[in-house]
C-alpha positions as CSV (number, residue, x, y, z in Angstrom):
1,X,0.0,0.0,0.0
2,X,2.8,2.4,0.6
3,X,4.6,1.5,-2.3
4,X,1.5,2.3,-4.8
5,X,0.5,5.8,-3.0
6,X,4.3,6.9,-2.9
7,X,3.9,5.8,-6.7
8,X,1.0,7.9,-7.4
9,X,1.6,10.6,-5.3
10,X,3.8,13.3,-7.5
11,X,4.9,16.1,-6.5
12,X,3.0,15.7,-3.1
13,X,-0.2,18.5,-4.6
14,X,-3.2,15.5,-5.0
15,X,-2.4,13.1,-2.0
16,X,0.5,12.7,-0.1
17,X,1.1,9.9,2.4
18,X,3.2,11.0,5.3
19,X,4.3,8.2,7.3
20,X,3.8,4.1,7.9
21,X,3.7,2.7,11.1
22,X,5.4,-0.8,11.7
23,X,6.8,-2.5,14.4
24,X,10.6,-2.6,14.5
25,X,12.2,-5.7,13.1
26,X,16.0,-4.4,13.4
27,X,18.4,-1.9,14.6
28,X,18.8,-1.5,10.6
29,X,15.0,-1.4,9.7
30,X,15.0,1.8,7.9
31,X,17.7,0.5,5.1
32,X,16.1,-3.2,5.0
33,X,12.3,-1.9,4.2
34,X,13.8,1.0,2.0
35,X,15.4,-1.4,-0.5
36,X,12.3,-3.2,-0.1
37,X,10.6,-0.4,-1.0
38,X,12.8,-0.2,-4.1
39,X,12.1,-3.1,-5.2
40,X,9.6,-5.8,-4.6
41,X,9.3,-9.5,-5.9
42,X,5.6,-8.3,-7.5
43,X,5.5,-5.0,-8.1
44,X,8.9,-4.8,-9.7
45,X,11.2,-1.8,-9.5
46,X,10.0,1.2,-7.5
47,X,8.7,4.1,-10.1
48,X,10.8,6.7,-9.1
49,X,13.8,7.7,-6.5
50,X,14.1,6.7,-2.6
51,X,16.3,8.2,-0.6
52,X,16.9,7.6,3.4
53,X,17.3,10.5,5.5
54,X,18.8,8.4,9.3
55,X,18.4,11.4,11.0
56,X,14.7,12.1,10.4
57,X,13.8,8.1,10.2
58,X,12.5,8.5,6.9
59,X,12.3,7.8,3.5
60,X,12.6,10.4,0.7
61,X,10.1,9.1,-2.5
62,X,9.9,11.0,-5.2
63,X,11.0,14.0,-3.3
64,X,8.4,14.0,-0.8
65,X,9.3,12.7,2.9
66,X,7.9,9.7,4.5
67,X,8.3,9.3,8.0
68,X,8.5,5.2,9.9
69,X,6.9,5.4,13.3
70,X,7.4,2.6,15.0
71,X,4.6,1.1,17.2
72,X,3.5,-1.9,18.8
73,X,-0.4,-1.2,18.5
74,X,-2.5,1.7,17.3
75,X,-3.4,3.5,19.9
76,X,0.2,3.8,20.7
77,X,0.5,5.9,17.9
78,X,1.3,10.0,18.6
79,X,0.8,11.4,14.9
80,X,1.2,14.9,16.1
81,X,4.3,14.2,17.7
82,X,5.8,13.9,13.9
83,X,3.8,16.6,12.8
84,X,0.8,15.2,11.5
85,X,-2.4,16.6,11.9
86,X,-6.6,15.3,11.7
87,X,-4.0,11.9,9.5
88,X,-6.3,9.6,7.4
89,X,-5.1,6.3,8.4
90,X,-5.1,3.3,5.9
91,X,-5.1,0.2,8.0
92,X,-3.7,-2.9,5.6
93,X,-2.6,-5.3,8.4
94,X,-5.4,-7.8,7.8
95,X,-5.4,-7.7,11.6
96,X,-7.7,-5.8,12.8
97,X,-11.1,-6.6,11.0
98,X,-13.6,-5.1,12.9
99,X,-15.2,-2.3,14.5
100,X,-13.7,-2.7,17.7
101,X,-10.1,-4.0,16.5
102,X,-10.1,-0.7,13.8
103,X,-11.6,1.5,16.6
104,X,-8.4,1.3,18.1
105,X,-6.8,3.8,15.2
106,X,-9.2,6.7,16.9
107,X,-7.8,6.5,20.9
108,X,-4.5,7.2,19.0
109,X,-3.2,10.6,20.0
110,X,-4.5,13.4,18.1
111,X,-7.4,16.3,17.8
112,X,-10.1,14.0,17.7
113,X,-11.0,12.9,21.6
114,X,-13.0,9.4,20.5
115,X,-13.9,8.7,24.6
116,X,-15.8,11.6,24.8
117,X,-17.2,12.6,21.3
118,X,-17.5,9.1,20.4
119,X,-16.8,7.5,17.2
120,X,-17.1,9.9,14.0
121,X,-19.3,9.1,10.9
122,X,-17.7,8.2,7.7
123,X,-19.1,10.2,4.6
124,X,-21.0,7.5,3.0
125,X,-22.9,6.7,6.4
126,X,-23.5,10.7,6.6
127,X,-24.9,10.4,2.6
128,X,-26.7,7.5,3.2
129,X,-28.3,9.1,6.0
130,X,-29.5,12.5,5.1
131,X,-30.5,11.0,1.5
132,X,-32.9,8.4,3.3
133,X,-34.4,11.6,4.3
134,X,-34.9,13.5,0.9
135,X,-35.5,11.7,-2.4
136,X,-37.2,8.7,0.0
137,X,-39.6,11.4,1.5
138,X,-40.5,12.6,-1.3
139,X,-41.3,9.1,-3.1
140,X,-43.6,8.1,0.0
141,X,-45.3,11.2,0.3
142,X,-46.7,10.4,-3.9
143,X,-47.4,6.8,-2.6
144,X,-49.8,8.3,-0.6
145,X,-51.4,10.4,-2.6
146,X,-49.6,14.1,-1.9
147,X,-49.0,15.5,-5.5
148,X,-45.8,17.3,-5.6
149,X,-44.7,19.0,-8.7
150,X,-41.5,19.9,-9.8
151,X,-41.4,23.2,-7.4
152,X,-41.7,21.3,-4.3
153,X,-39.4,18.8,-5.5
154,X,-36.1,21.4,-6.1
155,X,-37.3,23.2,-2.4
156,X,-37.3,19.8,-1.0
157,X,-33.9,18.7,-2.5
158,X,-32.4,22.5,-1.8
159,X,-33.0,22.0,1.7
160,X,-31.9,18.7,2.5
161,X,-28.9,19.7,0.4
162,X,-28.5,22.3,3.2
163,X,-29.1,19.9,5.8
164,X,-26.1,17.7,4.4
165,X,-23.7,20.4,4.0
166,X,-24.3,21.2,7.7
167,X,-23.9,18.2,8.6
168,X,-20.0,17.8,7.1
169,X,-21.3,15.6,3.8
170,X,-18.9,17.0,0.9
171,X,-20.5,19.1,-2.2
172,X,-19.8,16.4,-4.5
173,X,-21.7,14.1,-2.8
174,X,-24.7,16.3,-2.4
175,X,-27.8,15.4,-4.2
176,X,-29.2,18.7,-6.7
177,X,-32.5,16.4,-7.8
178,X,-34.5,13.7,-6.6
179,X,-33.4,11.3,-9.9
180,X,-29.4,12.5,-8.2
181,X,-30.4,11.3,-5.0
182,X,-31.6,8.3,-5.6
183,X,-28.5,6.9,-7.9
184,X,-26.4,8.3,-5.4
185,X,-28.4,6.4,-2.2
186,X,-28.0,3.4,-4.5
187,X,-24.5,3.7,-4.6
188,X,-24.2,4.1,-0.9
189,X,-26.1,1.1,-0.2
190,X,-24.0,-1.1,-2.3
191,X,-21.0,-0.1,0.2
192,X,-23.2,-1.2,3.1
193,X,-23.4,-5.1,4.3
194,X,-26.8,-6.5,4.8
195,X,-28.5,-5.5,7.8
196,X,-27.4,-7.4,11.3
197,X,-29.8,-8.1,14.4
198,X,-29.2,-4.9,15.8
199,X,-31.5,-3.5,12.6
200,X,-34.0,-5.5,13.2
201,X,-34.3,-4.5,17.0
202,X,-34.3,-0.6,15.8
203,X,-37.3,-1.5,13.4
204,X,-39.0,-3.7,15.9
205,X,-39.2,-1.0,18.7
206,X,-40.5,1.7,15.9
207,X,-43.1,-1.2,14.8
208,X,-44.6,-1.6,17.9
209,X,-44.1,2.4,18.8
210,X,-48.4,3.2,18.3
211,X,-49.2,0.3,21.1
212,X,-47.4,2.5,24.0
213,X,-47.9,6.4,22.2
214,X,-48.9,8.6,24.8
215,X,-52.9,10.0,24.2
216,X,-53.5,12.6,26.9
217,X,-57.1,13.0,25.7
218,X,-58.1,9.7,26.5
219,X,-56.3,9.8,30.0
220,X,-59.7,8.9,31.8
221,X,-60.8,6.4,29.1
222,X,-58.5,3.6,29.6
223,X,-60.6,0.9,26.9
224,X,-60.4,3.9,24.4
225,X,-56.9,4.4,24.4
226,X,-56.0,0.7,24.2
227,X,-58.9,0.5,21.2
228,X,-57.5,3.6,19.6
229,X,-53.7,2.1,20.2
230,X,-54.8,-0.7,18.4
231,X,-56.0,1.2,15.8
232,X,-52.7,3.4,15.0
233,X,-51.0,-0.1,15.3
234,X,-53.3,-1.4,12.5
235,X,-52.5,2.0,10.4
236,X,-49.1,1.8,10.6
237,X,-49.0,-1.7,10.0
238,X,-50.2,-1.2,7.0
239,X,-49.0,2.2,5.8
240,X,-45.4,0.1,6.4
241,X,-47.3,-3.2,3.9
242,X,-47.3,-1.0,1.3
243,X,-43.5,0.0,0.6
244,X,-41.7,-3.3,2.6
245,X,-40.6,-6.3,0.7
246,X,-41.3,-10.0,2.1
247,X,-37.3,-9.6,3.4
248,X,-37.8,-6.6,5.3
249,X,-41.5,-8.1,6.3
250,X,-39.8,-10.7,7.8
251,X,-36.8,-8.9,9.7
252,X,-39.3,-6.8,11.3
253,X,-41.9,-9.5,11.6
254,X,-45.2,-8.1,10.3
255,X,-47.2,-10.8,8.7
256,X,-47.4,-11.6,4.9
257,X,-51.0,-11.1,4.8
258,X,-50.6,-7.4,5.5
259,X,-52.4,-5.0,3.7
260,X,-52.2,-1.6,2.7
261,X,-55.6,-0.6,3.3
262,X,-55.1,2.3,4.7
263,X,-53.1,4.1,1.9
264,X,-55.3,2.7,-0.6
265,X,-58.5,4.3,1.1
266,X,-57.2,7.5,1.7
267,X,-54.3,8.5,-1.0
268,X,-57.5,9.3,-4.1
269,X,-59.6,11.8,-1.1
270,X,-56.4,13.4,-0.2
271,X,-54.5,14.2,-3.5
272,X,-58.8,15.4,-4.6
273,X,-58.2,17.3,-1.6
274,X,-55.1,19.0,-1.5
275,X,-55.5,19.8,-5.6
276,X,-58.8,21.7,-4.5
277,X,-56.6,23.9,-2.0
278,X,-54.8,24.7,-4.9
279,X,-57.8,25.9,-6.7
280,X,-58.9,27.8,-4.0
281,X,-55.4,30.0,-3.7
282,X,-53.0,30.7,-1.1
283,X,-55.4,31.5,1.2
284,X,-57.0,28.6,1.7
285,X,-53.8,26.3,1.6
286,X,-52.1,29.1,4.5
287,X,-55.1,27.9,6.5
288,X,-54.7,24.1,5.9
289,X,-50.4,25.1,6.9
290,X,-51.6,26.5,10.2
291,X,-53.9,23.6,10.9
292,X,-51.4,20.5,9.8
293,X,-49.0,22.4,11.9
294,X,-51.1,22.6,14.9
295,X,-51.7,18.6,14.2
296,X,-48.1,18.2,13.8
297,X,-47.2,19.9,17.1
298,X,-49.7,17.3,19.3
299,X,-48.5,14.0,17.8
300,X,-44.7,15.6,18.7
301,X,-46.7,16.0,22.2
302,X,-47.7,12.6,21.8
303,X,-44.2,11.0,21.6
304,X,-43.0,12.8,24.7
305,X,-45.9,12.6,26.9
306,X,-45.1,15.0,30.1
307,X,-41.6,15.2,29.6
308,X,-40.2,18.8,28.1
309,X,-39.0,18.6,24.4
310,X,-36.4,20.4,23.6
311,X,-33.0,20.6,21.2
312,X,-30.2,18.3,21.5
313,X,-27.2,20.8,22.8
314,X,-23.8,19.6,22.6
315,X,-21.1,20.9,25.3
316,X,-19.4,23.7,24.1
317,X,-15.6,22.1,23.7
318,X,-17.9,19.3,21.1
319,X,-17.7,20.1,17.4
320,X,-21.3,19.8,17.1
321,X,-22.2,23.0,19.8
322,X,-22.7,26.4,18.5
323,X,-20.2,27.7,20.6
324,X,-17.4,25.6,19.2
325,X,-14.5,27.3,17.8
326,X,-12.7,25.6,14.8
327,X,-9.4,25.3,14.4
328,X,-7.6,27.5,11.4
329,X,-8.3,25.5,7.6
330,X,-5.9,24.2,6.5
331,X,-5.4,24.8,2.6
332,X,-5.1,21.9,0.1
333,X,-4.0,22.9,-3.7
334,X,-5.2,20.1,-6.0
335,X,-4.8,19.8,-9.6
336,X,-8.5,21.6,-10.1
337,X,-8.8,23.9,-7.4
338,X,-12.3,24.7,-6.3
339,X,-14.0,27.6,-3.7
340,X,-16.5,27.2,-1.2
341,X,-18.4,29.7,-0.3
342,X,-20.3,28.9,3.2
């Protein structure tokens, strides 16, 4: 791996790998693995020039200086100490092959404090994520008979494109249309291996969410609020019939014979309804906003019973709070220089 990045790496302006880490085999190490380096049994004769700088502990490839830490594990590892700042690491040991085993890169030394802001989200989790959230929405709200037009497509895409750029996902991986978003969740989900047990016990709890929802309007009415429980279970049973497949059926174990009654009743009375707001104007469809709001705000009610909600607020030292101060950019030339404007 460091042979084929030294290779590619030029003059040091598109990547640039900075050091390896190994464990030490010899008091002459540096020399052994640099005429390694120069040439290997498979790869042949190193593209380019290697020099080795004793002093520094490093290799000179190409021009550009590559540093050997030695180490016996990977949280042993002090990156900063040779100058390396927020390193991409590239673990090709074979040894560690799990979450746990390659968690062990992030207690390393460095900016990033893992034990108390936990582990950080790749980008395609982050894409996968906020796209779930756009192009999806969109496509379930039609299945249900919402009629949204090309307008309220671009809004919707525009501001979950926000929502991703806040949320760290790079431009380039930022959806502009619905048809974008949807090749692009397809992509991420080809990265992703199938879904373990710990899916399924996510999807059971929000299956069975209606049976325990809080309705403080039937407080006194105990009979009702079971019957009425039932009856949100039912809907959301099948609301969830009509987009699952018999796989996900079965992960989250609602029954084959599932119907989606309720979708089917209701999707032709309210797309007949929400084209007649149009008819009637602005007006009438700022009335029907206030209203859905109002209905919006008691089921959030409903989810939290007596407890307060309120927004998630990160300690101030967390890279998530408001009050967090970033450290200075650092500034990358590539070959096609690009500017963001925030």
């Amino acid at each position: 791996m460091a042979r084929l990045l030294s290779e590619k790496t030029g003059g040091g302006d598109v990547l640039r790998l900075r050091a390896v880490v190994v464990r030490r085999s010899s008091d002459d190490d540096l020399t052994k693995r640099a005429a390694l380096l120069r040439r290997d049994s498979i790869h042949g004769s190193f593209k380019g020039t290697i020099r080795v700088d004793e002093e520094r502990n490093a290799f000179i490839a190409n021009g550009n200086e590559i540093k050997l830490i030695y180490a016996d594990a990977p949280e042993n590892v002090d990156y900063t100490a040779h100058g390396i700042d927020n390193a991409i690491v590239i673990d090709n040991t074979g040894k560690w092959r799990d979450e746990a085993g390659l968690a062990r890169h992030l207690q390393a030394k460095g900016d990033w404090d893992a034990g108390t802001w936990g582990l950080p989200i790749n980008q395609i989790d982050m894409q996968a994520t906020y796209l779930a959230f756009g192009p999806v929405t969109l496509l379930g709200a039609r299945l249900f008979g919402v009629p949204i037009g090309l307008r309220e497509s671009r809004a919707a895409m525009h501001l979950w494109r926000y929502i991703g750029w806040l949320s760290g996902v790079r431009e380039e991986w930022l959806a502009v249309t619905e048809r974008d978003g949807l090749r692009k969740l397809y992509h991420t989900f080809l990265t992703h291996d199938l879904p373990d047990e710990k899916i399924g016990l996510m999807g059971r709890a929000l299956r069975d969410q209606p049976l325990t929802q809080h309705l403080p309007e039937l407080a006194g009415h105990p009979r009702l609020a079971a019957l009425k429980r039932r009856y949100l279970y039912e809907r959301h049973i099948s609301n969830s019939s009509l987009i699952l497949l018999p796989t996900q059926r079965r992960q989250l174990g609602i029954p084959f014979h599932a119907l989606p009654w309720y979708p089917l009743a209701t999707a032709p009375f309210r797309f007949a309804w929400l084209g007649l707001l149009k008819l009637r104007g602005e007006r009438a469809q700022e009335a029907w906003r206030r209203h859905s709001r109002e209905k919006q705000r008691q089921l959030l009610q409903s989810y939290f019973a007596d407890r307060e909600a309120d927004l998630i607020r990160p300690a101030a030292e967390h890279p998530a709070s408001i009050d967090y101060r970033c450290p200075p950019a650092t500034t990358i030339t590539t070959t096609t220089p690009q500017t963001r404007t925030p």
